[in-house]
N, C-alpha and C positions, 0 to 999 in steps of 0.2 A: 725368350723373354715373354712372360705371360703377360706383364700387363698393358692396355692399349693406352698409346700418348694423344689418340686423335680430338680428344677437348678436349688439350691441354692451351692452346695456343688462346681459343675465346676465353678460358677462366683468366688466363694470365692477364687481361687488358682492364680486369676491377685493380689490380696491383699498383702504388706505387709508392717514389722512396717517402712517399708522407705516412702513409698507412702503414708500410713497413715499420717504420721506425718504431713506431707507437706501440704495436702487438710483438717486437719481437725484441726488447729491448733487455729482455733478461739475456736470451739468444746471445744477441750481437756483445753485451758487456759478458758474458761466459768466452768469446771466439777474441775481444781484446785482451782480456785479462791472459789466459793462458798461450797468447802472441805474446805478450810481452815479456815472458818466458824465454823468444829467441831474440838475436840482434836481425832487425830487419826482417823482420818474418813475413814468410810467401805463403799466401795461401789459396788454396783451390776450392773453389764451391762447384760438388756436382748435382747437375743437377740445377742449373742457375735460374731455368723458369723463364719470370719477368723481367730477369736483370738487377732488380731493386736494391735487393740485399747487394751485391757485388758494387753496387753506386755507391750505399750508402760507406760499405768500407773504404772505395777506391777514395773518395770523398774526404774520411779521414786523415786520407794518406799512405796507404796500406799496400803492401803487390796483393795483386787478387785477379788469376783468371778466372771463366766461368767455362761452364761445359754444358751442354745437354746433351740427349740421343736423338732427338726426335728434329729430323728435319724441320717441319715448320718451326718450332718453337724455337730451335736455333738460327733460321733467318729471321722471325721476329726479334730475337734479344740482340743481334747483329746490330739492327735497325734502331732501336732502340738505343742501344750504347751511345751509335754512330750520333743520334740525333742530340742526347744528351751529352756530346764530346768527352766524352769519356772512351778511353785510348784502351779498353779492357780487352784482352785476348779473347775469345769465346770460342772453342773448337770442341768436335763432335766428342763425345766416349759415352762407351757401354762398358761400365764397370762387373757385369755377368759375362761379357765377351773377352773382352779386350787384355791385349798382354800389357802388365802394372810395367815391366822394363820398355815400350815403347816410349814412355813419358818420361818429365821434369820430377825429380822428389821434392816434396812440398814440407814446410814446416805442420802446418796443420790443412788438412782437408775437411770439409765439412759441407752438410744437407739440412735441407729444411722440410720437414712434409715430403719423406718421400719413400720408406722402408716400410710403413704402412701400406704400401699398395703390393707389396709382394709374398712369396710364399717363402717358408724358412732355409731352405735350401736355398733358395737365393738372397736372402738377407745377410747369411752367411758367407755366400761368396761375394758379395759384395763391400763386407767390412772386411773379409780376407783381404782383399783386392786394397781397402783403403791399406789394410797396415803395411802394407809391402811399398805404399808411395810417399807414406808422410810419418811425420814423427809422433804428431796427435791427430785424433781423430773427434770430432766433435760434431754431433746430429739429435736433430730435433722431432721427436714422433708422439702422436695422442697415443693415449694409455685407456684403459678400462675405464676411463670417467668420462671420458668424451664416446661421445654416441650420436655426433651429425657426421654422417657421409658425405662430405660436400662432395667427391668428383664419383663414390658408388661402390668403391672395391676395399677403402680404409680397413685394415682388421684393426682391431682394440686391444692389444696386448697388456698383460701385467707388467710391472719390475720384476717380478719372477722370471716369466718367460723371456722378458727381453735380456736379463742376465744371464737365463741358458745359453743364447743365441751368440749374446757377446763373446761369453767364455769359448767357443769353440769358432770362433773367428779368428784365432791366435792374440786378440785384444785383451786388458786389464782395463777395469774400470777403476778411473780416477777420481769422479764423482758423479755423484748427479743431481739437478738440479731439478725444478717445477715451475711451467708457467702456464697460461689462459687457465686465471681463476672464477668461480662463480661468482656470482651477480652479489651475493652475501659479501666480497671479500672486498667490494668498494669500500665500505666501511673501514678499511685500512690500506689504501690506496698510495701512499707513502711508504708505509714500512714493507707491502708486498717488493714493491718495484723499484726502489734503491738500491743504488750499486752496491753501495758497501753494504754486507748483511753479516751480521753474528750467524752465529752457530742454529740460533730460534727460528731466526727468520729463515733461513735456507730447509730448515725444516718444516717450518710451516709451509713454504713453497711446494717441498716435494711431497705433501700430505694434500694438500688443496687442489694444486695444477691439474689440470685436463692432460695435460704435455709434459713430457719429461725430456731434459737435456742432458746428454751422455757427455759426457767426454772420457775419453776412451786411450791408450796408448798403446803399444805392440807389444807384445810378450817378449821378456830375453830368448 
């Protein structure tokens, strides 16, 4: 595993389910929308960080464990949870390591900010790995328009590239989606970030967004 989690634990404590909600709410209605797809849908977020996102679905009403790899970060979301009384599973996994049959099958599995920090070979074995645990798959990563490093190691991929990547992870993409748009795109602050979107607007999305949103399913 090349990339380091050791400031992962101080970034995580700017996080919470307020700010969450706000920046990731194209995210989070893409991860409802295609749940509502199963009866009672379980889902896994690897990779859970600050916890936030896992709140704000548990919150909903949702099954939702969380996972990390990284010791510290997983006694802080522990913590966390516990403190916010939310009853959420949180247990280790290294999705490059780890054998997909030791675990639970998940309706959908899903990442936020987190296949940016790796190299292709393992990006790919890491969406291997989702499709073998869950039914969909759904994850969130900056594109070639985004260009702040916040933790140092972010690469900037295309939709090109990241569809190479995809295809040879045994996944089909199902769509994809755009979101953190520029400073210009206040000017229509409503029609970006409404749930319900035609066909324009989902375009305008993935033409604008710094981020793209996969969702992704397993190959027959």
């Amino acid at each position: 595993m090349s990339h380091s989690t050791q400031n992962w634990t101080n970034f995580f404590t700017d996080f919470n389910v307020y700010t969450n909600s706000l920046r990731l709410q194209i995210f989070i209605d893409t991860l409802l929308e295609y749940g509502s797809y199963f009866e009672n849908p379980s889902y896994l977020e690897i990779a859970s960080g600050s916890g936030a996102t896992v709140q704000i679905l548990r919150d909903i009403g949702l099954k939702v464990d969380a996972t990390d790899v990284d010791d510290k970060v997983l006694t802080h979301l522990n913590q966390y949870l516990r403190h916010h009384n939310f009853n959420i599973p949180a247990f280790k996994l290294n999705v490059l390591e780890s054998d997909p049959s030791t675990i639970d099958h998940y309706d959908i599995s899903f990442h936020q900010g987190l296949l940016e920090h790796f190299s292709d070979q393992e990006i790919i074995t890491a969406l291997t790995y989702q499709s073998k645990i869950s039914n969909c798959v759904v994850f969130d990563v900056p594109n070639n328009r985004d260009k702040i490093q916040h933790y140092g190691d972010e690469r900037f991929l295309t939709l090109r590239q990241w569809k190479l990547l995809i295809d040879q992870s045994n996944l089909n993409i199902v769509e994809v989606r755009g979101r953190m748009f520029p400073k210009i795109a206040t000017l229509l602050p409503h029609m970006l970030h409404k749930s319900k979107r035609n066909s324009f607007i989902k375009y305008l999305q993935k033409k604008l967004g710094s981020s793209y949103v996969f969702v992704c399913k397993p190959k027959a």
